[in-house]
C-alpha positions in Angstrom: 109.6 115.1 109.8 110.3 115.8 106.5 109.8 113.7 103.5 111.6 113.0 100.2 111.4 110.5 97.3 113.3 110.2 94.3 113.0 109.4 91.0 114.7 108.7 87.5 113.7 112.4 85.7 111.2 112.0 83.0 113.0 112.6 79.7 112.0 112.3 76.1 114.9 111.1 74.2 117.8 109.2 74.7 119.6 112.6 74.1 117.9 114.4 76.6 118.4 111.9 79.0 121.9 112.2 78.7 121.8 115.8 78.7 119.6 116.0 82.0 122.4 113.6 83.5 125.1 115.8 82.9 123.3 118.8 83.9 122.6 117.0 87.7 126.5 116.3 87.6 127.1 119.9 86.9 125.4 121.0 89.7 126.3 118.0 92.3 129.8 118.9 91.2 131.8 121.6 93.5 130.1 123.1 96.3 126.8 124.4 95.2 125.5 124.5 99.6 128.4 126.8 100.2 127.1 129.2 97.8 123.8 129.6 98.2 125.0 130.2 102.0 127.7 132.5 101.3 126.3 134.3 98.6 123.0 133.7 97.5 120.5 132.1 99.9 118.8 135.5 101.0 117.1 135.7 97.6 114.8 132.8 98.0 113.2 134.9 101.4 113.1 138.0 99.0 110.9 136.0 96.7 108.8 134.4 99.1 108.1 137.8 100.6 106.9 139.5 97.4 104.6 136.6 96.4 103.5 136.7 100.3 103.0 133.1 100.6 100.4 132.3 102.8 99.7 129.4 105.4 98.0 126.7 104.1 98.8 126.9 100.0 100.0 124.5 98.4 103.6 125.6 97.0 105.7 124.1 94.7 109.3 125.7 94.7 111.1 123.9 90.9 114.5 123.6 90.7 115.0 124.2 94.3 118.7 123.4 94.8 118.9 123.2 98.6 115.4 124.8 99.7 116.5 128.7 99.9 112.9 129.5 98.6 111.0 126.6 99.7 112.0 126.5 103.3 111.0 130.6 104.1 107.7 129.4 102.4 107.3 126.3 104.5 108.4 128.9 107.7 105.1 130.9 106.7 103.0 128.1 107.2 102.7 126.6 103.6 102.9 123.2 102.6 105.7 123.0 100.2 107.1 120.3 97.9 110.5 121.4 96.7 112.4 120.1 93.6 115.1 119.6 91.3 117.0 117.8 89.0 119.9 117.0 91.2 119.1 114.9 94.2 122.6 115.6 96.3 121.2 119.6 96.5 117.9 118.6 97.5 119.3 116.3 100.4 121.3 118.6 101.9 118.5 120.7 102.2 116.4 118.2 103.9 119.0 117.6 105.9 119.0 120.6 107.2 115.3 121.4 107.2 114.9 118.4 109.3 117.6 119.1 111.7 116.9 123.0 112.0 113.0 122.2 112.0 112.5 126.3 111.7 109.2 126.9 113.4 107.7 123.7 112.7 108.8 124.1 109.2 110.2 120.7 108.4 106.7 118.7 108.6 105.2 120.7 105.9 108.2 120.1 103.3 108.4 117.4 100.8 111.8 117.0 98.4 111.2 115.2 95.8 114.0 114.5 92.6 112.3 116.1 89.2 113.2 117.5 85.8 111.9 121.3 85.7 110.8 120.2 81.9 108.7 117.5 83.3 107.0 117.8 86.3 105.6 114.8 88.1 102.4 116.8 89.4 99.1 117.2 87.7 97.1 120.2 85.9 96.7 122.9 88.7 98.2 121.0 91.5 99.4 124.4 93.4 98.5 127.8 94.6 101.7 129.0 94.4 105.0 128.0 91.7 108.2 129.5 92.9 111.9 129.5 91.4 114.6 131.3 92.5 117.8 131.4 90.2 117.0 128.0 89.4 113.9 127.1 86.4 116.6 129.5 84.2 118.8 127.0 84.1 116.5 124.6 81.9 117.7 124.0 78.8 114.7 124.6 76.8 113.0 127.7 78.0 109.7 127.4 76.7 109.0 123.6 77.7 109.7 124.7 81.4 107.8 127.7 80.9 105.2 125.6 80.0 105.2 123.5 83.1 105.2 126.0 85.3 102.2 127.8 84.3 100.5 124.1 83.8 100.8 122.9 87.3 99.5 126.4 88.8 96.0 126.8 89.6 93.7 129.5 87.8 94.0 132.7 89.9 97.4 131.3 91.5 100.8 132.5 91.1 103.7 132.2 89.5 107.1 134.0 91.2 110.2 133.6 89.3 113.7 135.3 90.1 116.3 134.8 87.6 120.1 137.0 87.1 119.9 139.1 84.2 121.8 139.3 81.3 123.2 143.4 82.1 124.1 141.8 85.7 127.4 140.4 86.6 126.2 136.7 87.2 124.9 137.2 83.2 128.2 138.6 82.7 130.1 136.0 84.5 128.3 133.1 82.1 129.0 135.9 79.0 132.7 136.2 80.1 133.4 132.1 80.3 131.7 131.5 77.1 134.8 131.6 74.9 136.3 129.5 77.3 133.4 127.0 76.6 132.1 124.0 75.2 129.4 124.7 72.9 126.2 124.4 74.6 123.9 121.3 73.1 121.5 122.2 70.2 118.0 123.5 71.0 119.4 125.4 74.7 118.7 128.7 75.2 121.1 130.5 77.4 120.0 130.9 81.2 120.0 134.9 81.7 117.4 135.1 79.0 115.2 134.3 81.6 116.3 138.2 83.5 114.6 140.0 80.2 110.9 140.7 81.1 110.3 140.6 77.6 111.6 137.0 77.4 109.2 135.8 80.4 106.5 137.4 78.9 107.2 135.8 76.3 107.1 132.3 77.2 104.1 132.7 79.7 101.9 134.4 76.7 98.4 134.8 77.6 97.9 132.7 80.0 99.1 135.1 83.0 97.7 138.4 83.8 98.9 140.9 86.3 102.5 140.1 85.5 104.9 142.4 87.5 108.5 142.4 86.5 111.2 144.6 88.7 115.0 144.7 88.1 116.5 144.5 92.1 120.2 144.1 93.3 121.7 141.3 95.6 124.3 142.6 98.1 127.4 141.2 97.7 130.3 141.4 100.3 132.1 138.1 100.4 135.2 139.4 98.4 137.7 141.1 99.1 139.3 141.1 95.8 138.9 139.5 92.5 140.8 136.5 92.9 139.0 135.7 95.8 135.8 135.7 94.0 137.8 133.5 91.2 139.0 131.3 93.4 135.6 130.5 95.7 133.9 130.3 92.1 136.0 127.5 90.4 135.9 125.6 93.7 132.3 125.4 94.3 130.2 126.8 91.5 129.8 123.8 89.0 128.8 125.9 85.6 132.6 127.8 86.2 133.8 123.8 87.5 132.7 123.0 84.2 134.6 125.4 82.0 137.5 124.5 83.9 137.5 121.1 82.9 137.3 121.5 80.0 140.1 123.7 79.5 142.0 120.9 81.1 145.6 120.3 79.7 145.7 123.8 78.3 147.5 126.0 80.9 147.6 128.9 78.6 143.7 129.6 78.2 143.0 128.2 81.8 145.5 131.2 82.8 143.3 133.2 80.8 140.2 132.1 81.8 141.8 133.2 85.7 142.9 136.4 84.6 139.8 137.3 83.0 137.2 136.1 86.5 139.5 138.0 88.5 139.2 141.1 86.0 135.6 140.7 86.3 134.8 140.9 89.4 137.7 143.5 90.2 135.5 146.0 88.0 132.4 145.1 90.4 133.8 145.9 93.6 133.1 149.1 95.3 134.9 149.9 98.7 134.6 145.8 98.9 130.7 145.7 97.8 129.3 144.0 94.2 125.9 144.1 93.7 124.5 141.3 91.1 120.8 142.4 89.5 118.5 140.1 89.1 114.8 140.3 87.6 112.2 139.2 90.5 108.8 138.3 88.0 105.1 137.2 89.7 102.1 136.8 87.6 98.5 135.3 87.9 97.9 132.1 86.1 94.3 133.1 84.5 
């Protein structure tokens, strides 16, 4: 069986605490499930493959959404504790995972609700620290960073797959930013995760090894740009967000329409996009 417990994430300040809320909203909002298995679920396999989890590590998969990486890395035998901010993605997952039970997999999965800024685990807990598409979306880059390498074992690693900025999900969050709210002070914008330099950054000296590679997601769920539009501000909550707020001003919401639909008309080839993403593993030393 699998196992989950939840908990109130840790936060530091009244103002972060209200900003982790309404990033869990953001995310339980729409129809996150649908996308990951529409669209995006295959990446967490590709980064379980290029770390080549192993059976018997301990893995920790952070902001985990609804197990895309953690449940290919239970499959291979590990013993994996997924998490994330927003308990409604990690249910569904178990959900699944417990129904499913792929090869066993469920019994060596724990989902458990925490804040990627604050993990509930101690120094060196795991072998392996995954996140796929998901750590990026932190607000503050560098405390994340931080946790990541602090809960990974010397010699272990650290995997981390995030859209880059040059990509069209980067371009997608670069395209709705006019149409946005401004983001809270002190947040670093997600795709800055998708530089190499900016990973290197944040995870200093204390990695070695680190690998970085610019790959491509196959994408051939649209057939036009509206459709893309359309299946975005239904289910994806950042683009759910923008929407709202735009609410009561039909003008710039038609806007906002007309300029998704633009976007991802100029991505399609003979019905294909392909969305780059930077796939990152390093050694915590």
């Amino acid at each position: 069986m699998t196992s989950t417990s939840t908990s109130a994430p840790p936060t530091s300040t009244p103002e972060d605490r209200a900003l982790k809320a309404r990033h869990a909203a953001l995310w339980a909002s729409g129809d996150y499930p649908a996308v990951a298995d529409q669209v995006v679920g295959g990446l967490g396999g590709v980064l379980v493959d290029t770390v080549d989890v192993r059976p018997g590590q301990q893995v920790l998969d952070v902001a985990a959404g609804t197990g895309t990486a953690a449940v290919p890395a239970a499959r291979r035998g590990a013993v994996v504790t997924a998490t994330d901010l927003t308990p409604e993605l990690l249910e569904v997952g178990r959900a699944r995972a417990a129904g499913e039970d792929p090869d066993g997999a469920g019994g060596r999965l724990t989902w458990r609700t925490a804040d990627a800024e604050a993990l509930p685990f101690g120094e060196a807990a795991f072998d392996v620290v995954l996140s796929c598409i998901g750590v990026m979306f932190a607000p503050h880059h560098q405390q994340a960073a931080d946790e990541l390498v602090r809960v990974c074992r010397p010699g272990g690693t650290l995997g981390l797959l995030s859209w880059t900025p040059e990509g069209f999900i980067g371009q997608l969050f670069a395209t709705m930013k006019p149409f946005a709210p401004p983001p809270p002070p002190g947040a670093s914008p997600a795709p800055l995760w998708g530089r190499a330099d900016h990973v290197r950054a944040l995870l200093g000296e204390r990695v070695t090894d680190l690998v970085a590679r610019q790959q491509r997601l196959r994408v051939d769920r649209f057939a036009d740009g509206a459709e893309f539009r359309d299946f975005m501000k239904a289910r994806y909550g950042p683009t759910l967000a923008v929407y709202r707020a735009l609410a009561g001003d039909p003008d710039r919401t038609e806007a906002l329409d007309a300029a998704l639909a633009a976007l991802a008309d100029g991505a399609l080839h003979d019905g294909v996009m392909e969305w780059e993403y930077l796939l990152v593993t390093a050694r915590r030393v």
